[in-house]
Backbone as JSON, one array per atom type, in Angstrom:
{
  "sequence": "XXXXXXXXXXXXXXXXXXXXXXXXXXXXXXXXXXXXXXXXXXXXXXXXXXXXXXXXXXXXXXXXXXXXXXXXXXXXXXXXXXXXXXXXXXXXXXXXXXXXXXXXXXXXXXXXXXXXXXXXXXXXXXXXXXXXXXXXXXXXXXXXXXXXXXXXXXXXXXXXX",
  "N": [[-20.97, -0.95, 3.03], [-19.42, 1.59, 1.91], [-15.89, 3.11, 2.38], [-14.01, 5.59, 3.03], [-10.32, 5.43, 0.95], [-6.95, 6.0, 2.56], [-4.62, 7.11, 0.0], [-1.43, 7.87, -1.17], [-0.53, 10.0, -3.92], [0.72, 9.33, -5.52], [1.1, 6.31, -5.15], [-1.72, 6.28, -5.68], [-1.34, 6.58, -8.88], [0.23, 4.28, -9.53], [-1.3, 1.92, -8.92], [-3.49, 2.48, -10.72], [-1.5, 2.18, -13.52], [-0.75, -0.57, -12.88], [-3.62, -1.94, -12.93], [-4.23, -1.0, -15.57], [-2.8, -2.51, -16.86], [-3.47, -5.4, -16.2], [-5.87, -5.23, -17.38], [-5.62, -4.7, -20.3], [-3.38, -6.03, -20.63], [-2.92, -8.62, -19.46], [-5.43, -9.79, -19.03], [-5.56, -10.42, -21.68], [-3.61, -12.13, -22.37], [-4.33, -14.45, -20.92], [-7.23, -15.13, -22.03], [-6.14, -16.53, -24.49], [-4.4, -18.32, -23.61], [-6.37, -19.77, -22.74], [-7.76, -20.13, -24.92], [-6.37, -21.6, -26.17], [-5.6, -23.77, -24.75], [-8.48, -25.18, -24.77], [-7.77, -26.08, -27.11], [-7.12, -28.97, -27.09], [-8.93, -30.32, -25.83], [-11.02, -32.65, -23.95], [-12.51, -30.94, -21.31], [-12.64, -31.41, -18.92], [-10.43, -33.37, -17.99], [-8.37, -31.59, -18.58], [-5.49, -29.9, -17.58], [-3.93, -27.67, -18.0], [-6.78, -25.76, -19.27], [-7.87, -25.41, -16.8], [-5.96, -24.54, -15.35], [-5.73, -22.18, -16.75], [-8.35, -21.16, -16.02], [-8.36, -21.02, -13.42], [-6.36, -18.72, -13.16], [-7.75, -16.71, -14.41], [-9.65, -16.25, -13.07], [-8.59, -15.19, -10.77], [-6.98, -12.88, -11.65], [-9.53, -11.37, -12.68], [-10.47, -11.11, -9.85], [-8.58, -9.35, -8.9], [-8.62, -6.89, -10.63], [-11.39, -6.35, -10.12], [-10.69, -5.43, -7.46], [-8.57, -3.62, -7.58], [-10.17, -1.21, -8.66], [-12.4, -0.97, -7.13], [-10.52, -0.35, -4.78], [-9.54, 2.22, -6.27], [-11.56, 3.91, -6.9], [-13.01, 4.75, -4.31], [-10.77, 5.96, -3.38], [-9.05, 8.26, -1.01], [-7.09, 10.4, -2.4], [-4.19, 11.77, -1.25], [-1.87, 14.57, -1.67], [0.7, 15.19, -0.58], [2.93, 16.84, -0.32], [1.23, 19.34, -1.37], [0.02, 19.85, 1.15], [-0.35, 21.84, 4.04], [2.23, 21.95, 6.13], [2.08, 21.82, 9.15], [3.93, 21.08, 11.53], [2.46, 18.52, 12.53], [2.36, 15.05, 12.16], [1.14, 13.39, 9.6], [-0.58, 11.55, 7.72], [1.19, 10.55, 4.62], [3.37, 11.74, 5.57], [6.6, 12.01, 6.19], [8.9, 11.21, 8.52], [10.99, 11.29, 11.28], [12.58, 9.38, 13.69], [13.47, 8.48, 16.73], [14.53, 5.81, 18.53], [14.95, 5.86, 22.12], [15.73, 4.37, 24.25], [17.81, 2.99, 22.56], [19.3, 4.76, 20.79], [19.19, 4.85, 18.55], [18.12, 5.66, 15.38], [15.49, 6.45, 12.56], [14.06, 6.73, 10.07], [10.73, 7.22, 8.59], [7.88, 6.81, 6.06], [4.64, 7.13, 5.81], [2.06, 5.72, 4.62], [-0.79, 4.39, 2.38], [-2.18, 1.01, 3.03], [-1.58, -0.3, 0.2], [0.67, 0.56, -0.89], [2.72, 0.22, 1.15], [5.91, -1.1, 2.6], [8.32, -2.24, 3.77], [10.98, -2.15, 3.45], [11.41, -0.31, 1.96], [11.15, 1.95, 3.77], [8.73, 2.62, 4.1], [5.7, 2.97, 5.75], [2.46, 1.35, 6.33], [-0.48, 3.32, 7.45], [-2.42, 2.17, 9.05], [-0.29, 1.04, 10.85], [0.99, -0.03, 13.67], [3.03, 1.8, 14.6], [2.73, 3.93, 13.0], [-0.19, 4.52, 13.68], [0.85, 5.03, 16.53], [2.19, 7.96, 15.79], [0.75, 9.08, 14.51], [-0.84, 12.76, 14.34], [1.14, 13.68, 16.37], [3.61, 16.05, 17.59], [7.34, 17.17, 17.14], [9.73, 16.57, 18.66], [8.0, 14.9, 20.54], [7.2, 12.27, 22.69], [6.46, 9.12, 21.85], [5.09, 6.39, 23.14], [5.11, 3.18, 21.82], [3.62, -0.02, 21.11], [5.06, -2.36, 19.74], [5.38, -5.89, 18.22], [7.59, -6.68, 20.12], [7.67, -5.64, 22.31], [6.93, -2.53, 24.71], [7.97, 0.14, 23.2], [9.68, 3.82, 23.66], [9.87, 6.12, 21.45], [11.84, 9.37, 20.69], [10.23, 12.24, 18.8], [12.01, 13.62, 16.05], [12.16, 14.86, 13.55], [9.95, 16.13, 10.75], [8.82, 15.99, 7.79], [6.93, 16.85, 5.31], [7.05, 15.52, 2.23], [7.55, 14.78, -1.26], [6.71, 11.5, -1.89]],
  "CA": [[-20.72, 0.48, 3.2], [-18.11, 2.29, 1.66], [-15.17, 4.23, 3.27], [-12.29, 6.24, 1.75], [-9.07, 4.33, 1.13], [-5.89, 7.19, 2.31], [-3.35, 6.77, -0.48], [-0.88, 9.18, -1.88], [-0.89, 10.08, -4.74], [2.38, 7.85, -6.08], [0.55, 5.13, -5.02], [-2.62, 6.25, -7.0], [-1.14, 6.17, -9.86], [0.87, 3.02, -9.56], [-2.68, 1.73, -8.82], [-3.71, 2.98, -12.02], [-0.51, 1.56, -14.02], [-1.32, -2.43, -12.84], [-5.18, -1.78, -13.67], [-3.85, -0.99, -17.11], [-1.62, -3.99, -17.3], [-4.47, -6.48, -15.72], [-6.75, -4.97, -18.51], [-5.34, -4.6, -21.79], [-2.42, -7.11, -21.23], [-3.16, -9.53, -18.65], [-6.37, -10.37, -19.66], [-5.36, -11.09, -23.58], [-2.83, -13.61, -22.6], [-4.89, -15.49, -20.11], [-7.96, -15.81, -22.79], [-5.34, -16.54, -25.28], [-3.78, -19.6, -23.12], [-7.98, -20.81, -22.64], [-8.45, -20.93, -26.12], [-4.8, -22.86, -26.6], [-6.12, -25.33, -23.56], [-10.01, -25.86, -24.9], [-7.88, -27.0, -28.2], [-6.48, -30.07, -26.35], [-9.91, -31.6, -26.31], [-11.49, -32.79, -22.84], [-12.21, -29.97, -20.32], [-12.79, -32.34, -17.77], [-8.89, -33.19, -17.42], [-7.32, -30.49, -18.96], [-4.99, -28.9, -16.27], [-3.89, -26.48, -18.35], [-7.33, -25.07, -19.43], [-7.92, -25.25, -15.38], [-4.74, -23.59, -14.3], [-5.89, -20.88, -17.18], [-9.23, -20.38, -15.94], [-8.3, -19.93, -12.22], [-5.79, -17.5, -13.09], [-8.51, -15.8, -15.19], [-10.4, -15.71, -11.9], [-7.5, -14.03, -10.3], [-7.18, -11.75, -12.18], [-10.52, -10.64, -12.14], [-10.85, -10.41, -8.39], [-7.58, -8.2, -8.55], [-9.17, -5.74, -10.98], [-12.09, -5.61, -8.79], [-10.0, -4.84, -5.98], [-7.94, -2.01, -7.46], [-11.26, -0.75, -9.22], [-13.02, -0.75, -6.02], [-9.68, 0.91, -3.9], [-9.39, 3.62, -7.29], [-13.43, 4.61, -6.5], [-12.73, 4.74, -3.04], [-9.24, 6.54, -2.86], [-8.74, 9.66, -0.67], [-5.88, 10.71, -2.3], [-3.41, 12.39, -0.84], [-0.53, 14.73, -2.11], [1.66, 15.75, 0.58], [3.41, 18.28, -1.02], [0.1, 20.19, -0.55], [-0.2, 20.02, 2.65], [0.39, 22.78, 4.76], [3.38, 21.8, 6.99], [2.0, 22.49, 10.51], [4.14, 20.16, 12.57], [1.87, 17.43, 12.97], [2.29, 13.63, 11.68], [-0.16, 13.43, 9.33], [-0.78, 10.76, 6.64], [2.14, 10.96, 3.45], [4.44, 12.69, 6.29], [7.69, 11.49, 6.47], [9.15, 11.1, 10.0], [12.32, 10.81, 11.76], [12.3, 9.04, 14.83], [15.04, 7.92, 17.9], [14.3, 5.17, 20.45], [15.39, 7.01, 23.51], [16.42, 4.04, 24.74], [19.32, 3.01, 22.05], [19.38, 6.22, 20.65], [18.91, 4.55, 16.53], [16.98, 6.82, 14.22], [14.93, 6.12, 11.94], [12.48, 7.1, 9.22], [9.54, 6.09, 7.81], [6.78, 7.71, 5.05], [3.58, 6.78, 6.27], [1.21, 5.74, 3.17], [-1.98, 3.81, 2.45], [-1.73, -0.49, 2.98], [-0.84, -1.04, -1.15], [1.92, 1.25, -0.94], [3.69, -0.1, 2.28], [6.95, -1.6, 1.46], [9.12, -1.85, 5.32], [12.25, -2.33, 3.05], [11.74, 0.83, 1.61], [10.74, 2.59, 4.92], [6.96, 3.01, 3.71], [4.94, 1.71, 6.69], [1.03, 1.26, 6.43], [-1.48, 4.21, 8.03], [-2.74, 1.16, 9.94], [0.23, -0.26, 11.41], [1.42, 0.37, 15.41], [4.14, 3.13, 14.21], [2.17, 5.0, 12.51], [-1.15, 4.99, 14.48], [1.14, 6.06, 17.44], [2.61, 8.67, 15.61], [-0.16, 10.41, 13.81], [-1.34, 13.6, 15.48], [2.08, 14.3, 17.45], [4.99, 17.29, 17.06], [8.94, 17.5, 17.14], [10.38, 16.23, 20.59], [7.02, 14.37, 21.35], [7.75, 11.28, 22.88], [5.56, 8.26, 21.45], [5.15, 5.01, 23.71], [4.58, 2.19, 20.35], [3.58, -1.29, 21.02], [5.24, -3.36, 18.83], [5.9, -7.21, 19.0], [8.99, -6.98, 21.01], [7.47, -4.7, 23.62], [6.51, -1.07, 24.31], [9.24, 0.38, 22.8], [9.53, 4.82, 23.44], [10.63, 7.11, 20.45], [11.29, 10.96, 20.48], [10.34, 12.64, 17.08], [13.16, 14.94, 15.33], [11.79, 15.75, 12.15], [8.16, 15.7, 10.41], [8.99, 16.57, 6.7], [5.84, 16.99, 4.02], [8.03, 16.01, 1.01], [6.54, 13.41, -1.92], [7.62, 9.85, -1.35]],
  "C": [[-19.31, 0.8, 2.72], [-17.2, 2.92, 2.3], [-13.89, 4.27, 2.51], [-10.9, 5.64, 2.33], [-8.23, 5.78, 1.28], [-4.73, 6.26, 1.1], [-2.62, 8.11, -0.99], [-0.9, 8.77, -3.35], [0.22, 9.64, -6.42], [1.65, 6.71, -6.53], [-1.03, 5.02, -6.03], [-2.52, 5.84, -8.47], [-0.01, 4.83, -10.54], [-0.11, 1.94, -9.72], [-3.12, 1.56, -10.26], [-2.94, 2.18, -13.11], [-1.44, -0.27, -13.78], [-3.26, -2.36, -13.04], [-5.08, -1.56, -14.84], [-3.33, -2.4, -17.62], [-2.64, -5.15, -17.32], [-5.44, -6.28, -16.75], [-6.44, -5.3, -19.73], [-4.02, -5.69, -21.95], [-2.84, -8.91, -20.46], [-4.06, -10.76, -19.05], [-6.63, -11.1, -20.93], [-4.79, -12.19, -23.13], [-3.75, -14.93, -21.76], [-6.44, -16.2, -20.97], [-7.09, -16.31, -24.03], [-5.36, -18.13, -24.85], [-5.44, -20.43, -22.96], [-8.5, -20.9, -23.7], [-7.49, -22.07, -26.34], [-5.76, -24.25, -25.91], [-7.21, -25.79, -24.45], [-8.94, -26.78, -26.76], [-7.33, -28.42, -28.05], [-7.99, -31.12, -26.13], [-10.67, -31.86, -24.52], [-11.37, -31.67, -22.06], [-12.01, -30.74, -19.03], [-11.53, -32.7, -16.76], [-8.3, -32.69, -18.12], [-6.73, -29.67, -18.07], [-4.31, -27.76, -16.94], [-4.7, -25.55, -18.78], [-7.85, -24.58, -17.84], [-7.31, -24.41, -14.5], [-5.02, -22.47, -15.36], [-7.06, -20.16, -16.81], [-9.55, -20.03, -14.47], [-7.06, -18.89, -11.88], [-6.59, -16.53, -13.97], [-9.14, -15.22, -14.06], [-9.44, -15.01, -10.76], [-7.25, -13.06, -10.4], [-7.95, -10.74, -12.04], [-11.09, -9.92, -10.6], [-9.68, -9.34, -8.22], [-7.9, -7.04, -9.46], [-10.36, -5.45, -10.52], [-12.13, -4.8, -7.46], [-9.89, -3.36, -6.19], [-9.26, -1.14, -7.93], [-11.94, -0.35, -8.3], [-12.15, 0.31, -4.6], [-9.49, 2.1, -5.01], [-10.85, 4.42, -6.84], [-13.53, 4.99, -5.53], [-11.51, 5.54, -2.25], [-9.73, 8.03, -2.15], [-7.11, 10.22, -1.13], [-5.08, 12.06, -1.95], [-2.42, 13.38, -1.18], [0.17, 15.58, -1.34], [2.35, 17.23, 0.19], [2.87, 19.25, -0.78], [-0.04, 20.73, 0.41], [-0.01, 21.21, 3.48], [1.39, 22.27, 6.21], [3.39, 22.65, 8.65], [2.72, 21.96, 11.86], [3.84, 19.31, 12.74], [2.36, 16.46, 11.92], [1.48, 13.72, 11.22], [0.16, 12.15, 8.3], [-0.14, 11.37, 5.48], [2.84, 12.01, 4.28], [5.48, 11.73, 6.05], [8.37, 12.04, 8.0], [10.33, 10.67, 10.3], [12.03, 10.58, 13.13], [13.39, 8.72, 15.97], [14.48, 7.18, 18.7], [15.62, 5.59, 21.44], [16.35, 5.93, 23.84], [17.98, 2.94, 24.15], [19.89, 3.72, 21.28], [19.74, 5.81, 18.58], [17.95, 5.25, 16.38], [16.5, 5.88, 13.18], [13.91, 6.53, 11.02], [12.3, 6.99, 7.9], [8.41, 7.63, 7.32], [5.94, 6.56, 5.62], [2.76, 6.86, 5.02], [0.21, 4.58, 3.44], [-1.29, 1.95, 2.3], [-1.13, -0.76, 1.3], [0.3, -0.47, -1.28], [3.08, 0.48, 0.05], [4.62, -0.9, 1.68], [8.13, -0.93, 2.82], [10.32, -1.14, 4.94], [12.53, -0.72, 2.57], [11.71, 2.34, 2.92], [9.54, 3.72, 4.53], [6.13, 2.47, 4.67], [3.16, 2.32, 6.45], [0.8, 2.28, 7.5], [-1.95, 3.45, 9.32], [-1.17, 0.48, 10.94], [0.79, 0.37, 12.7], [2.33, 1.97, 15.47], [3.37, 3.65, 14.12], [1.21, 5.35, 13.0], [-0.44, 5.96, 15.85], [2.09, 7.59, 17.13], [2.05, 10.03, 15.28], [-0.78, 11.19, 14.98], [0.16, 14.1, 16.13], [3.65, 14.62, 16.98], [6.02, 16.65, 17.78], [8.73, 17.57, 18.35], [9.08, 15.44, 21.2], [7.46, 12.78, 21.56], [6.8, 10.45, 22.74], [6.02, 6.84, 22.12], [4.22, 3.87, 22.64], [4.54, 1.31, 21.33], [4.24, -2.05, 20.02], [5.28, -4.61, 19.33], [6.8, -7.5, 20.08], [8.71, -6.37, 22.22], [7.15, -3.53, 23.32], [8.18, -0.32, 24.08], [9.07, 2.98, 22.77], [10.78, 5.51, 22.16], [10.13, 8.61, 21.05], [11.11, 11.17, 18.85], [11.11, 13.77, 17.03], [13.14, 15.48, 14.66], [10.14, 15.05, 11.43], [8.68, 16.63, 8.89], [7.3, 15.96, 5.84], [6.46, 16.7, 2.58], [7.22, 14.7, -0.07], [7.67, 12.13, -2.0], [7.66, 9.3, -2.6]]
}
């Protein structure tokens, strides 16, 4: 069964980009390097026609992937949005734990996008489930690893990430 992947619409076309690359470049060099290998003579112990034909199969399952999350995308473009207050998916969020009074914020985007360093966190991940749905000054009790940890929210911007 199918079900729609959220991504924005950054991430769509970044998506898009490495499905180009895995196609028209990827793919040349890796049948390229399996004709080089088959001219070496024995397949049997050839580790370089081996190490070319399970990165061929790599490949392939990763343009199945994105092929299958591109068919599947709900994409997103924030910008759009109408800006009602709420946390929503491609919000950006400012946050405070109450109790050492650090801020923080995070764009909420689909799992291929996430990227902590950048302060992109996954749709799926503890933050963001306890965030989505709830307005300016709402106080969110997260689970994370370390404990239940409470934030107030300060700002809910719609802006493109």
């Amino acid at each position: 069964m199918n079900h729609l992947i959220p991504m924005t619409l950054k991430g769509s076309i970044k998506l898009q980009k490495e499905l180009e690359y895995l196609k028209k470049i990827k793919r040349t060099k890796i049948i390229n390097a399996i004709i080089k290998a088959r001219e070496y003579g024995d397949l049997k112990e050839n580790a370089e026609y081996h190490a070319a034909k399970e990165e061929q199969s790599f490949c392939e399952r990763k343009i199945r992937d994105i092929e299958y999350k591109l068919s599947n995308a709900n994409i997103i473009d924030v910008t759009k949005l109408y800006n009602n207050g709420v946390v929503v998916f491609g919000s950006t969020i400012t946050i405070s734990n109450i109790k050492s009074c650090k801020k923080y914020t995070y764009s909420i985007v689909g799992d291929d996008e996430a990227n902590y360093k950048k302060k992109m966190i996954s749709i799926y991940s503890p933050v963001a489930r306890g965030l989505i749905g709830k307005k300016i000054n709402d106080i969110v009790s997260i689970n994370i690893p370390d404990g239940i940890v409470k934030y107030v929210i300060l700002k809910i911007d719609y802006i493109s990430i």
